[in-house]
C-alpha positions in Angstrom: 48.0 32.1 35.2 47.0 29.0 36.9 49.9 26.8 35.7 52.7 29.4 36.5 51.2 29.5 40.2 51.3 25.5 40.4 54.9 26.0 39.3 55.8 28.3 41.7 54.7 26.0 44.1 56.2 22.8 43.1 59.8 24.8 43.0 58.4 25.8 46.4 58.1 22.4 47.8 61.2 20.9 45.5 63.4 23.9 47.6 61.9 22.3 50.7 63.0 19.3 50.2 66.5 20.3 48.9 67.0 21.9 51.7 65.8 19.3 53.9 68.1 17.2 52.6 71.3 19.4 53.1 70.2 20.3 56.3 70.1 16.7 57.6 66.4 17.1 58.1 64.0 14.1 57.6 61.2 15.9 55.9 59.8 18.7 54.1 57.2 19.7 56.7 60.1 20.1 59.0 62.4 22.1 56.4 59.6 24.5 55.8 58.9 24.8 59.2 62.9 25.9 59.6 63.3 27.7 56.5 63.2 31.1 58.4 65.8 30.3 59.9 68.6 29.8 56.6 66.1 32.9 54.7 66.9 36.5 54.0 66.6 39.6 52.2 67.7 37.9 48.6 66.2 34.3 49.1 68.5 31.3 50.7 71.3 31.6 52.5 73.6 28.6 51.3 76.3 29.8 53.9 73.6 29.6 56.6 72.2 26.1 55.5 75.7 24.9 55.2 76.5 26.6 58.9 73.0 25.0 60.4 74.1 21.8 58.7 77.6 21.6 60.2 76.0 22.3 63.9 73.4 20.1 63.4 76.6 17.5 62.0 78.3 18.0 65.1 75.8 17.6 67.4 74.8 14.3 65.7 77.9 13.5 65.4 79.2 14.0 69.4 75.7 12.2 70.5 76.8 9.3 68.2 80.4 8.8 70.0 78.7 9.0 73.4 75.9 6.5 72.3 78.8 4.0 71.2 80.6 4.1 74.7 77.5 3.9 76.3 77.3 1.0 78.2 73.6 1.7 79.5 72.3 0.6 75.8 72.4 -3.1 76.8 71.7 -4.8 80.1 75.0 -6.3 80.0 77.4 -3.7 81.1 78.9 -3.9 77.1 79.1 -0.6 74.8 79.4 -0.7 70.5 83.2 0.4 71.6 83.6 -2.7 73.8 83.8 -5.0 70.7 85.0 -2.9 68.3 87.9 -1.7 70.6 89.5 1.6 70.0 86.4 3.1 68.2 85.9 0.8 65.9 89.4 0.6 64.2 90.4 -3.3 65.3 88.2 -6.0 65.8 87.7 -8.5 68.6 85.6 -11.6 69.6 82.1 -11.4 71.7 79.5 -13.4 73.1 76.1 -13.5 71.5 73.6 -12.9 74.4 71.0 -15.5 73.5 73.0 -18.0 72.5 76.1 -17.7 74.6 78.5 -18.5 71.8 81.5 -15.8 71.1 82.4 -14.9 67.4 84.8 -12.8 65.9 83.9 -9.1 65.1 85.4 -7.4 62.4 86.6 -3.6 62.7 84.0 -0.8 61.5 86.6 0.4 59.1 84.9 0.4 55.5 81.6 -1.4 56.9 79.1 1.4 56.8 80.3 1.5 53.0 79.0 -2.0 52.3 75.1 -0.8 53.5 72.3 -1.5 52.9 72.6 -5.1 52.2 70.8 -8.8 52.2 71.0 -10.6 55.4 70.5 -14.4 55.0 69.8 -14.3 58.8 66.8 -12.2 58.5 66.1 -13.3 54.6 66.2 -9.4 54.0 67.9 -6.2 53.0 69.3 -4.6 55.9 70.7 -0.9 56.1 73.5 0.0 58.9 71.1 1.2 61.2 69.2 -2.2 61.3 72.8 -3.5 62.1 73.6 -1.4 64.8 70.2 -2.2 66.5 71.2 -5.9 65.8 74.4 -5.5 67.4 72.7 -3.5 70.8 70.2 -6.7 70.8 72.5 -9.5 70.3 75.6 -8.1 72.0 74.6 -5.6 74.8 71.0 -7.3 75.7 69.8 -3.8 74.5 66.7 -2.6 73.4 66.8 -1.6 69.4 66.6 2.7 68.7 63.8 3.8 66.7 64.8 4.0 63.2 63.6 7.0 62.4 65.2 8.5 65.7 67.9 11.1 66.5 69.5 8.7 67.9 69.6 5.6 65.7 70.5 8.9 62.8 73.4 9.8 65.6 75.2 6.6 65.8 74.5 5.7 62.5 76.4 9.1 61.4 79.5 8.2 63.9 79.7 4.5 62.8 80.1 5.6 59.0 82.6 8.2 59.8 85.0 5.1 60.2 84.2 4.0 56.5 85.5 7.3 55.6 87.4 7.2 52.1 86.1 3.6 51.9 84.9 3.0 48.0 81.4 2.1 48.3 80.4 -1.5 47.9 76.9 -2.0 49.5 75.7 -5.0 49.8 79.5 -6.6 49.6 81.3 -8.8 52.8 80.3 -8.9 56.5 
């Protein structure tokens, strides 16, 4: 009797996690915190996870495209969209605060499919986020976003919807 109960549980917490995972939802505490919320009568609702999921997408999603116009990231009146013009599709040059050297940026197209990856700079593997807080530092005289944020997870999500279709080939080029 014992064992079945410990079962139950850990299919309990497993369910958590899955659906913490669909949901977009960083842990398990916070999925079984929502889980009323995508529950009823007969168990889980997939069409309400996958509902929940969409509007939590969306949201994420929208607060990403405004983060990457946002020109109040940085100190330097710059946005992610003002070197990689048209949202990322072309690529242009720009000037490295600290140094005060320009260098060509490539377009965002494909990038976010080439993450997470070693940086000789830093002498570590990076993931897209780190980048993008590189890129608010270096380029924009910004302050980085907590990783673990809404909004680092917000940009992050828009920047990757450029490498959509890309074949994935992390740690590969720029």
């Amino acid at each position: 009797m014992f064992g079945s109960g410990l079962l139950l549980v850990t299919f309990s917490l497993s369910a958590c996690g899955m659906m913490a995972g669909m949901m977009g939802m960083g842990d398990k505490w916070h999925a079984m915190l929502n889980m009323d919320e995508v529950m009823d009568e007969e168990g889980m609702n997939v069409q309400k996870i996958m509902a929940k999921r969409t509007e939590e997408e969306q949201k994420a999603f929208a607060r990403g495209r405004d983060l990457f116009n946002d020109v109040s990231l940085g100190k330097n009146g710059q946005s992610c969209n003002s070197c990689h013009a048209g949202g990322g599709a072309s690529s242009a040059s720009a000037k490295v605060v600290a140094t005060g050297m320009t260098r060509q940026i490539a377009s965002l197209k494909g990038a976010a499919a080439r993450y997470p990856k070693y940086d000789p700079a830093s002498h570590s593997v990076i993931t897209l986020k780190m980048r993008d807080n590189n890129c608010i530092r270096l380029y924009m005289d910004g302050s980085p976003l907590a990783l673990d944020g809404w909004d680092s997870s917000s940009l992050e999500q828009y920047v990757k919807s450029f490498s959509n279709g890309s074949q994935v080939a992390a740690g590969s080029g720029r």
